[in-house]
C-alpha positions as CSV (number, residue, x, y, z in Angstrom):
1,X,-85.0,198.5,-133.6
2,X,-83.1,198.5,-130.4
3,X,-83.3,197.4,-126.7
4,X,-81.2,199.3,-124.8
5,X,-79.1,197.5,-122.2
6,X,-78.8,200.8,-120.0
7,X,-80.5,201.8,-116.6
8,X,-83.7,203.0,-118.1
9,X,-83.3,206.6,-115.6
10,X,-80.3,207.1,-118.1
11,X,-82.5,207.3,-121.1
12,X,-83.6,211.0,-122.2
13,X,-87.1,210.6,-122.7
14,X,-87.2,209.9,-126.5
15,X,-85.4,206.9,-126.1
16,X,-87.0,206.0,-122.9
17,X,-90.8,205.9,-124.6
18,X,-89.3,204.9,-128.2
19,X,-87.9,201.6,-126.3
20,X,-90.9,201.0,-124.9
21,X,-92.5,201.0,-128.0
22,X,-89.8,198.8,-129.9
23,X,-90.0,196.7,-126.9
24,X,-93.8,195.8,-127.9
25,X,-92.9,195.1,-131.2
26,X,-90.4,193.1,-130.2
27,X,-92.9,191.0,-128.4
28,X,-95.5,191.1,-130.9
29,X,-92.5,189.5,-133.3
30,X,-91.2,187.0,-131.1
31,X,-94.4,185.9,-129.3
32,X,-96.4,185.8,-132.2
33,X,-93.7,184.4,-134.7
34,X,-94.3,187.1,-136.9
35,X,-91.7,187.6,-140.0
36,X,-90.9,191.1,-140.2
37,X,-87.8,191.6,-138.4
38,X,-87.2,187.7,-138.1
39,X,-84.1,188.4,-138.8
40,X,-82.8,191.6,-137.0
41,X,-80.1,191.1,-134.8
42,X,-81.4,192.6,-131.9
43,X,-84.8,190.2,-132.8
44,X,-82.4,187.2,-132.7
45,X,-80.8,188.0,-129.4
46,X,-84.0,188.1,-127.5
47,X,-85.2,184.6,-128.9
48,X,-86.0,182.2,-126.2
49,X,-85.8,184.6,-123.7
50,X,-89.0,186.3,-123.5
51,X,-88.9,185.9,-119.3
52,X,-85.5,188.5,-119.7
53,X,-87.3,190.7,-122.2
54,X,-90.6,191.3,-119.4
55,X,-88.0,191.8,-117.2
56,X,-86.7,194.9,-119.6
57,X,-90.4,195.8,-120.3
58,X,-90.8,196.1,-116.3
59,X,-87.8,198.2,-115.7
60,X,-89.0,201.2,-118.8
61,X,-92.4,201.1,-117.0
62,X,-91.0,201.6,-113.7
63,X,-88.6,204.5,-115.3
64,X,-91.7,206.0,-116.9
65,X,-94.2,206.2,-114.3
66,X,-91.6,208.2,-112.0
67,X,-91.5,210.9,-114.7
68,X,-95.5,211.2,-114.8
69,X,-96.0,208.8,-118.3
70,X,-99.0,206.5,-117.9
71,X,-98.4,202.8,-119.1
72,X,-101.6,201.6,-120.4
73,X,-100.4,199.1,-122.6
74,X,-99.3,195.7,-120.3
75,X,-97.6,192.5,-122.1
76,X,-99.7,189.6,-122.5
77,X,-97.6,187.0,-120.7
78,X,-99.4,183.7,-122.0
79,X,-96.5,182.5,-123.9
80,X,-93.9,183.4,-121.3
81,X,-91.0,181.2,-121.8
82,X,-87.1,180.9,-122.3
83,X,-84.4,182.2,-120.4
84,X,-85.0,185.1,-117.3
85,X,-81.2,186.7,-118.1
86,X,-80.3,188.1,-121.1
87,X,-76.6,187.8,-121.9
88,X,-75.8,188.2,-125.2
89,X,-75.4,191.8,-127.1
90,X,-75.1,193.7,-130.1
91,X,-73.3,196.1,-128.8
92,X,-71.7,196.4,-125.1
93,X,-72.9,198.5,-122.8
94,X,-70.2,200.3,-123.1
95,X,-70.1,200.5,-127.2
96,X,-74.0,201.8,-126.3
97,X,-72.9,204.8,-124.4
98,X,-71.1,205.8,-127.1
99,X,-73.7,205.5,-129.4
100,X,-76.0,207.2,-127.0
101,X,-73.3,210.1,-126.4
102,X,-72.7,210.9,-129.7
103,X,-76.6,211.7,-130.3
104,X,-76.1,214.4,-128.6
105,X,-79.7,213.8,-126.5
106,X,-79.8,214.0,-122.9
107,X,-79.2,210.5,-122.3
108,X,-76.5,209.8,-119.6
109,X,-76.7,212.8,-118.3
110,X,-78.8,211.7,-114.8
């Protein structure tokens, strides 16, 4: 599971759509405090800050729609609370290029 922390129109398009999808997850773990994955980092960092994580959720749609994906599948913001930045990291952003270079996709490349 992994939230990127990259301009979303720098994501080649399988990890633009397979964020979106771990994004939801994500959600459906932390909103619903469901156990699987309690304890993932990348679970942990988005604790308590479910406003930050919309934001993130916003940004992929945005990404997707201008290369022609329909987004049919909105986040149910009853819960909505916590923090609206998100500044804490698994990996930099920088220690994420490199992961996201040495897949050899066609992210970075735009």
């Amino acid at each position: 599971m992994r939230i990127w922390d990259i301009e979303p129109k720098r994501l080649c398009r399988k990890h633009l759509l397979g964020e979106h999808r771990e994004l939801h997850a994500l959600w459906s773990i932390i909103s619903n405090d469901k156990q699987g994955y309690r304890n993932h980092p990348e679970t942990k960092r988005w604790e308590g800050k479910l406003p930050a994580l919309l934001k993130r959720h916003d940004l992929l749609v945005v990404e997707m729609k201008k290369r022609g994906y329909r987004h049919n599948s909105p986040i149910d913001t009853q819960n909505l609370t916590g923090q609206e930045i998100q500044d804490v990291f698994v990996n930099t952003v920088d220690e994420q290029e490199k992961l996201l270079t040495d897949k050899k996709c066609d992210c970075l490349l735009k």
